[in-house]
SEVEXBA-134855 format. One record per residue (C-alpha): x, y, z. Coordinates in steps of 0.001 Angstrom, whole numbers, padded with zeros to 6 digits, always signed. Example, Ala and Ser with C-alpha at 12.3 -4.5 7.8 and 13.67 -1.06 7.14 Angstrom:
! SEVEXBA-134855
+012300-004500+007800/+013670-001060+007140/
This chain:
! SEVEXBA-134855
+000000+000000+000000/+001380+003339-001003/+001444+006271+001681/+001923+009586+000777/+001496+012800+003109/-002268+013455+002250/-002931+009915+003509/-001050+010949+006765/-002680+014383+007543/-006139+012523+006321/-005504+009770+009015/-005136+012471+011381/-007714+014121+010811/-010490+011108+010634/-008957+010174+014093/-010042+013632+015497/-013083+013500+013867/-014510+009874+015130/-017040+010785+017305/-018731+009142+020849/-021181+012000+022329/-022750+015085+020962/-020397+016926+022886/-017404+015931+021178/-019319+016443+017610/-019905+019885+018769/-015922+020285+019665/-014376+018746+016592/-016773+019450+014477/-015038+022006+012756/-011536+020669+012472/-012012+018589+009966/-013036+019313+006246/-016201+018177+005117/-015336+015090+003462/-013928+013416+006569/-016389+014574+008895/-017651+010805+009988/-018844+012025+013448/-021870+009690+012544/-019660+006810+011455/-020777+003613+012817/-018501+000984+014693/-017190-000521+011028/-016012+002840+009720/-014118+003623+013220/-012428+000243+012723/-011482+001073+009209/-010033+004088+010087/-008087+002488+013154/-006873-000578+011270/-004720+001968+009202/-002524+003018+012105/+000033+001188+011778/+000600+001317+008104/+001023+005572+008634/+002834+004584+011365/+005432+002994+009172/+005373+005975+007052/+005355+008382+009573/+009120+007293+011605/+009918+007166+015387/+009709+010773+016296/+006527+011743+014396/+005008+008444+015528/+005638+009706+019492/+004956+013196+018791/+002228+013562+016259/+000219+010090+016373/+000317+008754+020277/-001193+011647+021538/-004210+011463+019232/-004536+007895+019882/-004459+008410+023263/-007201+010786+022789/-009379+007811+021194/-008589+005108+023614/-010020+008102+026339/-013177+008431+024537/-013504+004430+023740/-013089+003882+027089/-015365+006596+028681/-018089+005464+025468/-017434+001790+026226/-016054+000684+022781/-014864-002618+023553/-014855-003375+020089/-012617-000379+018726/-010318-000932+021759/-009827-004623+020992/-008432-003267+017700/-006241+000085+018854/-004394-002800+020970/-003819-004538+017918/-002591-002204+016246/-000374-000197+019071/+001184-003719+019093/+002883-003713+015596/+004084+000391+016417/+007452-000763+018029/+008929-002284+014771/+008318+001558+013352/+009692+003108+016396/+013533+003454+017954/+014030+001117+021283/+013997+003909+023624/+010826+005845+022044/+008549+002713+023140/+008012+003554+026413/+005492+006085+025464/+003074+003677+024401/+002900+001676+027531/+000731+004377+029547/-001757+003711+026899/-002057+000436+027015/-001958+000143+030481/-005201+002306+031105/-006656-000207+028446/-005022-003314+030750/-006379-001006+033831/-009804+000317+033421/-011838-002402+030477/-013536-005233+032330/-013445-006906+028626/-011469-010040+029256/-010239-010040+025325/-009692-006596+025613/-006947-006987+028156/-005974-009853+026892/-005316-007948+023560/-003197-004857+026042/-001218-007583+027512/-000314-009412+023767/+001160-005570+022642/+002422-004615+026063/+004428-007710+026181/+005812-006798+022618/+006805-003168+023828/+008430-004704+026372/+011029-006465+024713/+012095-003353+023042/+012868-001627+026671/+015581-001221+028677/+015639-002416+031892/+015474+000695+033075/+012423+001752+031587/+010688-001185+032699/+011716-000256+036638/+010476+003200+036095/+007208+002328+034010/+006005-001096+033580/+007092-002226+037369/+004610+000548+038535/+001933-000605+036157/+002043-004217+037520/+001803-003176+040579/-001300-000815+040819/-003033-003984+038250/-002626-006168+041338/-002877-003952+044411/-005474-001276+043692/-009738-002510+043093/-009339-003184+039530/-011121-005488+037343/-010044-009746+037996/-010106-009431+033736/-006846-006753+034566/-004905-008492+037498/-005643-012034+034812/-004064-010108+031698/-001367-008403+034003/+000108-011923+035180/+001024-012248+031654/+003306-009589+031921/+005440-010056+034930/+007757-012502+033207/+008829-010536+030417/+009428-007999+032900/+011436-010408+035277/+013883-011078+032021/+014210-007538+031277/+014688-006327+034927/+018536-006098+036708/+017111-005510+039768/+017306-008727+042731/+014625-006851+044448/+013021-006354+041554/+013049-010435+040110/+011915-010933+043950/+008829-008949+044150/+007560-010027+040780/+008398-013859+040971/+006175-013405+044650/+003326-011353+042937/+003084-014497+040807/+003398-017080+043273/+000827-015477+045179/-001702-015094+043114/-001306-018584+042034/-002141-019483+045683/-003902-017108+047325/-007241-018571+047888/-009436-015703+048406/-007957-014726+044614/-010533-014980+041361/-010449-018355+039655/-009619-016784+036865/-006134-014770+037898/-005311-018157+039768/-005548-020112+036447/-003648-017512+034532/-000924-016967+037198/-000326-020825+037377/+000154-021136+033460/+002782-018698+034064/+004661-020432+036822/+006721-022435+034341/+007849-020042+032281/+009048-018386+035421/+011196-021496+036338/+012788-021441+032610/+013993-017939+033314/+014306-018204+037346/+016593-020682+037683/+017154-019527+042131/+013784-019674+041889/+012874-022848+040890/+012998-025284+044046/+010405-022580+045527/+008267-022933+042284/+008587-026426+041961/+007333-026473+045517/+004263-024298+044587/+003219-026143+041657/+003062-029595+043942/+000995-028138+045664/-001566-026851+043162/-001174-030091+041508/-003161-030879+044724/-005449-028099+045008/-009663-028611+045150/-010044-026292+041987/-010129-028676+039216/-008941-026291+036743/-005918-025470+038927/-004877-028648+039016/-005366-029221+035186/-003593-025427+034503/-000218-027345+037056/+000257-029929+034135/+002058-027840+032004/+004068-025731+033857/+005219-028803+035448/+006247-029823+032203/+007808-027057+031172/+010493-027098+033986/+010188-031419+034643/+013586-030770+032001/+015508-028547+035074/+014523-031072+037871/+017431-032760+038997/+016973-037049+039314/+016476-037029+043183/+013651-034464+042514/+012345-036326+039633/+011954-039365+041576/+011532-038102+045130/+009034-034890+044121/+007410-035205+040794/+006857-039038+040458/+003847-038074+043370/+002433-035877+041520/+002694-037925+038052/+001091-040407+039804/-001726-038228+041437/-002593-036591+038173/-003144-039901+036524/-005830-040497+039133/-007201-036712+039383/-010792-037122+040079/-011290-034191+037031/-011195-035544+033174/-009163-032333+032088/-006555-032961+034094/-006308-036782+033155/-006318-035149+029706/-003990-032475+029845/-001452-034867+031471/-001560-037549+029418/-001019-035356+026217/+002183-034776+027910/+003248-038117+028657/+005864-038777+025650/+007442-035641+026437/+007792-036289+030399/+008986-040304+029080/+011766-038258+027227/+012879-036614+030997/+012133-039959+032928/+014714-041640+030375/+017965-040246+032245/+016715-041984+035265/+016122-045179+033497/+012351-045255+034546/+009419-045987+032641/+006082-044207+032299/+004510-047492+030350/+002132-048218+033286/+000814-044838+033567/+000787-044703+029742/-001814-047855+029679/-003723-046488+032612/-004609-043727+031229/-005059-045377+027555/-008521-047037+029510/-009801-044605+031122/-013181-044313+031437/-013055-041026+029768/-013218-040840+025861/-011261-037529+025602/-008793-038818+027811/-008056-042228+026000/-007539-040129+022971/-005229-037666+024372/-003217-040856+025176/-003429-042742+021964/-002551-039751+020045/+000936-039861+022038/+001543-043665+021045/+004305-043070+018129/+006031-040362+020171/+005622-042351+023573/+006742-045496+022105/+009726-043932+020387/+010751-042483+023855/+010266-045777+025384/+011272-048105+022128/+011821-051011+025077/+008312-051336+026286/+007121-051181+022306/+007167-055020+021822/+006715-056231+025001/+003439-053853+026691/+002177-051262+024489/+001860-053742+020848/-000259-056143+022741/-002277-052911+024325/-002609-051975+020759/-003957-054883+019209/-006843-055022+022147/-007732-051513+021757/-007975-051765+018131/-010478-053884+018538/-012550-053486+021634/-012102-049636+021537/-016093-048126+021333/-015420-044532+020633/-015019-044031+017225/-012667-040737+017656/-010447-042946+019781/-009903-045641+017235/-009401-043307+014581/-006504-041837+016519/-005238-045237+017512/-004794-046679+013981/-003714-042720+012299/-000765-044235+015397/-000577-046960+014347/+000493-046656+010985/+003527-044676+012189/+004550-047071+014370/+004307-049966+011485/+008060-049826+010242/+009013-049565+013556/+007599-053113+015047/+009374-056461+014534/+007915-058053+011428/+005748-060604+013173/+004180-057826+015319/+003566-055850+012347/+001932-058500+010574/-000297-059139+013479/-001439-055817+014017/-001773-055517+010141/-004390-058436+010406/-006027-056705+013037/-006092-053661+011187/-007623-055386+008011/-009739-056735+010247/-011721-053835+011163/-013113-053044+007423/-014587-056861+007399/-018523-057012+007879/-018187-057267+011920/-016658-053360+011964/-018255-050567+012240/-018373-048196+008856/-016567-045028+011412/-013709-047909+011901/-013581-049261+008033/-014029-045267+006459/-010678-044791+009533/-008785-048045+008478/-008858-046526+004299/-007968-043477+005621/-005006-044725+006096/-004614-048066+004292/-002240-046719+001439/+000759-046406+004203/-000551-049820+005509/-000415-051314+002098/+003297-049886+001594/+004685-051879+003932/+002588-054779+003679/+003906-058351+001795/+001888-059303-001423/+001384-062832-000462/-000120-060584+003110/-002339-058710+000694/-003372-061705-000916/-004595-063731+001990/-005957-060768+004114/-006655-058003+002470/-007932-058279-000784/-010874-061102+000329/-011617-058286+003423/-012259-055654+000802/-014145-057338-001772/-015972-058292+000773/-017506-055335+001158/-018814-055109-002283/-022248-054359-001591/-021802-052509+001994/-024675-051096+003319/-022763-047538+003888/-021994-046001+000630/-018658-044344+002439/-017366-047933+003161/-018135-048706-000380/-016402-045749-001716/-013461-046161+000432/-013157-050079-001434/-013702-048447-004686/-010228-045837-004353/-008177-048464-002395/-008596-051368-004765/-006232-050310-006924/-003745-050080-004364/-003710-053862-004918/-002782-054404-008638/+000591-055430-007983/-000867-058564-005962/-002575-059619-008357/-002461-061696-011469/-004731-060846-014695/-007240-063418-014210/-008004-062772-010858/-008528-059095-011749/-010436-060186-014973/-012929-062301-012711/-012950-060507-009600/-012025-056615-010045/-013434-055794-013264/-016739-056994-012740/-016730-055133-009402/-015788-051477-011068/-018390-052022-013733/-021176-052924-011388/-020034-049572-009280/-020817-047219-012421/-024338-048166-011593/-024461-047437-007661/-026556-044892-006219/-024258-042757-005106/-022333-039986-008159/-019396-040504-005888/-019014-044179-006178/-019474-044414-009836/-017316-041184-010494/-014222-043144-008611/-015394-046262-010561/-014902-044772-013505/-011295-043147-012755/-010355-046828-011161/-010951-048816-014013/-008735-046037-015649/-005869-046771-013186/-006375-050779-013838/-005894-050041-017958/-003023-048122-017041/-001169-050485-015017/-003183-053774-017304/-003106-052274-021083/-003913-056106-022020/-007318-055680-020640/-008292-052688-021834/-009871-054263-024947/-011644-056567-023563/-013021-053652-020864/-013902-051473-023802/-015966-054665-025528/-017394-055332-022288/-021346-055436-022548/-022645-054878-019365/-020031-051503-019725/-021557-050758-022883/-025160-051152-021798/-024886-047923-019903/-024099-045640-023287/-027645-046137-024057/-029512-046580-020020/-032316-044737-019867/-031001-042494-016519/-029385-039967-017717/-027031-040610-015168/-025381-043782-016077/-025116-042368-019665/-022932-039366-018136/-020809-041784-015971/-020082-044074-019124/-018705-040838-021461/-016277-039994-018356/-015586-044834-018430/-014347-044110-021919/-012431-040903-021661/-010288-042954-018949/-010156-046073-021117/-008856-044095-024319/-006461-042074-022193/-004742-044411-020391/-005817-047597-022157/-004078-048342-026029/-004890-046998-029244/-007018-050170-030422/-009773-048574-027812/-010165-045261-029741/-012087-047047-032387/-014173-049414-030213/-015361-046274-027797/-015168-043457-030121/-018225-043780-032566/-020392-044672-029627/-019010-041723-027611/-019970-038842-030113/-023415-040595-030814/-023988-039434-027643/-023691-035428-029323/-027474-036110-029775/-028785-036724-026391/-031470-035220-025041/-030020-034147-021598/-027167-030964-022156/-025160-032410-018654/-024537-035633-020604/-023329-033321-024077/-021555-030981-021799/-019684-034291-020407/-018831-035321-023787/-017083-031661-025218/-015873-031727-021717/-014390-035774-022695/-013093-034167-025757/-010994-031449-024524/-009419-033939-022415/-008560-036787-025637/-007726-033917-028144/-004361-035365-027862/-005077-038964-028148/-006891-038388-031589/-005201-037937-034918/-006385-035725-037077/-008240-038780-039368/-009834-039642-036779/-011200-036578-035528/-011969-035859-039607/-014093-039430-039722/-015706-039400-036407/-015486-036354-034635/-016097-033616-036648/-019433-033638-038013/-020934-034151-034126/-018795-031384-032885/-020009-029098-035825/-023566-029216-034616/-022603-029021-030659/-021429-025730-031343/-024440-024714-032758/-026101-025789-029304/-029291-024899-027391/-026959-025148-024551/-025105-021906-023389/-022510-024421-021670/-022662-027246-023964/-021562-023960-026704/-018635-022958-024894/-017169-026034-023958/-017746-027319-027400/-015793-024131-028877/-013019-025050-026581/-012913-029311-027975/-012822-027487-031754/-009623-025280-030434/-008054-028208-028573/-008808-030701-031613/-007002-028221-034364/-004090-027929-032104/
């Protein structure tokens, strides 16, 4: 976006001119030229205006920024905040946070006031939350002893005077930065016990607990004194009767379990592991055991293992919980590549099968396909079988639609005397499944297959199959049919001949649904495409016979087919067969059928 000086001055000016009471109309009303007067704007055209700032800002520099734009944004966020324009101050935060890559280091400092009356006086918990996100980005940009003189003042009246809980919740976001950028012992002291307090401090909002105890870790990273005292604190909210407390300990645990020393580890945390595995509260359950691979990964140095907490948690009573778990199996069993074999692929092969939550198994086998190439070939076989097992009649069509999800990377490591026996029967046993999903799923995966398979068997078995799937219900099914038997020619030129004389295949040219006659024009585009040139001649004539039908969609599919083979036809061919049909397509009833047809004649002439 270009900026010039008009833009500037015109900013300028539309900031003076938003309006929030008559009496401010009255008072600017006549410092602004006509055409910016938007004293009646609504909410969208004072966010318009505002969401500009920071591009002028950019043009403006560090000095004009400070001295020409600040003060007339601080004017707005006064009159947002007195007019209760939660909305517009949402976005002025936004926007005040991009300022200090426009502005020299020590000219940042001027926009903290303003975003800590935002922080200070908006009971809007996004709007704080919005305050804290820039303040925490001016903040890096300060010296330490800017933050002593201004932000260390501003934390302090957030969490001593009557403020809003939404302030002293945003504010605990902000005493960390400030603890890295301060020099000060005192200084590191007072906020590190600001935040320990109002992580315990009972009498303290729920809220401002929570938000002070997801900051306790991030403390210890940077606090490294500090840390027994924290670690301290945090076993004893891992303990606390607020659920959410307890759930909010989980990760700052985890983000300083990597500083705890292997006495501590065993002697302190262990407890708590344990205790959160049992927390009477899903959530926490949850939030721990998403962490579990990543505390294994710490546990290693001590040479313990997790396993049995792992499997606890994997049946839990809770669905959410199980599938936090199984979503950590690759990463947990790569931490723990001893227990793999012996506990967690016999775990696997049970839940895989008894599992009754749908979201669950479809987590457990998305993990279980990474941890395929990992397992001892007999193990991977078996769970293979299991797999496979799942998309036979007894499974559920959420499990078989999960198992094709992922069966390519199953079939990629699998044998072809494994596909053979297990597979292919399992699939074509679905033939006729009730669920056109499961059926669809068959349809895209048989192909897959080829490779295991001799001609006969897909002469008698696959073929068959495809063609009876141009005539299923569903436009999904017989759209894949169509682009399978495509991928079979491909792979099998020595049955495409025999496809393209096939009579039940040809039966649908002339099928009175309209339908079936539009899936078999899109059956022999594949066939002449990727099937050899004896097929032209056995498809063609039929194909453009099909320039008379009744129904435009099944002539738009055929100009549409011919765009697509204008390369596999000769010029003889198009002269003998082509041609004459095409002529009178352009001449159309049919808008679409005309313009599609204009674009075959351009392709063909190419």
């Amino acid at each position: 976006m270009t900026v010039d000086a008009d833009s500037v001055d015109a900013l300028i000016h539309a900031i003076t001119g938003l309006s929030f009471s008559e009496e401010e109309i009255a008072k600017n009303y006549d410092k602004i030229p006509p055409y910016l007067r938007i004293y009646e704007a609504e909410i969208a055209e004072k966010l318009r205006v505002v969401r500009t700032m920071s591009i002028i800002a950019k043009k403006l520099g560090s000095s004009k920024i400070k001295d020409t734009l600040v003060p007339k944004v601080d004017e707005l966020i006064t009159a947002s905040i007195n007019n209760g324009e939660d909305e517009l101050l949402l976005e002025i935060c936004q926007q005040l946070g991009n300022f200090p890559q426009h502005m020299e280091r020590n000219s940042c400092v001027c926009l903290v006031p303003l975003l800590g009356r935002v922080l200070s006086q908006v009971e809007e918990v996004v709007v704080g939350e919005a305050a804290a996100d820039a303040l925490i980005r001016v903040i890096a940009d300060l010296t330490a002893a800017q933050v002593d003189s201004i932000c260390l003042p501003l934390i302090k009246s957030v969490f001593e005077d009557d403020l809003f809980c939404s302030s002293r919740r945003a504010g605990c976001r902000l005493i960390v930065p400030c603890y890295c950028k301060t020099q000060s012992a005192d200084h590191k002291s007072e906020l590190k016990g600001r935040l320990l307090n109002a992580a315990s401090q009972e009498d303290e909002i729920l809220l401002v607990r929570e938000a002070a105890v997801c900051q306790l870790g991030q403390l210890a990273q940077q606090a490294a004194k500090d840390r027994p005292e924290i670690l301290t604190s945090l076993v004893a909210l891992s303990n606390d009767n607020h659920r959410d407390l307890r759930a909010a300990s989980v990760r700052s645990l985890m983000q300083m379990i990597q500083y705890c020393n292997e006495k501590d580890l065993e002697a302190i945390v262990m407890p708590v592991l344990e205790r959160y595995s049992e927390d009477a509260h899903r959530n926490t359950r949850q939030n721990f055991a998403s962490q579990l691979a990543e505390l294994q990964v710490a546990y290693n140095k001590i040479g313990k293992s997790l396993c049995p907490i792992f499997i606890r948690l994997w049946e839990d009573n809770e669905p959410e919980v199980r599938r936090a778990t199984a979503s950590n199996l690759a990463a947990f069993a790569e931490a723990s590549p001893k227990e793999l074999n012996g506990q967690l692929v016999p775990k696997l092969k049970e839940h895989l099968v008894n599992e009754h939550d749908e979201r669950v198994r479809r987590e457990i086998i998305a993990e279980t396909v990474k941890l395929l190439p990992k397992l001892r070939k007999e193990d991977a076989s078996e769970v293979v079988k299991t797999m496979v097992s799942l998309i036979t009649d007894s499974g559920s069509a959420a499990a078989k639609q999960a198992v094709f999800d992922h069966l390519k990377d199953v079939l990629s490591i699998t044998s072809p005397s494994d596909m053979k026996a297990t597979i292919i029967p399992s699939l074509l046993k679905l033939y006729n499944d009730q669920n056109w999903r499961v059926r669809l799923g068959v349809v895209k995966n048989l192909p897959e297959l080829l490779s295991a398979m001799d001609d006969s068997q897909v002469t008698s078995t696959i073929l068959p199959a495809y063609v009876s799937w141009l005539r299923d219900q569903a436009h999904d099914i017989r759209q894949a049919a169509a682009i399978g038997l495509g991928r079979i020619v491909r792979d099998r030129k020595t049955l495409a001949e025999g496809l393209a004389k096939n009579s039940a295949l040809a039966s649908l040219a002339t099928d009175g649904n309209y339908q079936f006659r539009k899936v078999w024009v899109l059956t022999a585009q594949e066939l002449i495409e990727n099937g050899p040139a004896s097929c032209i001649p056995l498809l063609l004539p039929q194909l453009m016979k099909l320039s008379a039908d009744k129904v435009p969609n099944v002539r738009m599919a055929l100009v549409k087919a011919l765009i697509r083979l204008a390369k596999n036809l000769d010029a003889s061919v198009v002269k003998k067969d082509v041609s004459g049909p095409l002529a009178e397509l352009i001449k159309d009833s049919d808008a679409d059928v005309r313009f599609y047809a204009d674009e075959a004649l351009a392709c063909l002439k190419k």
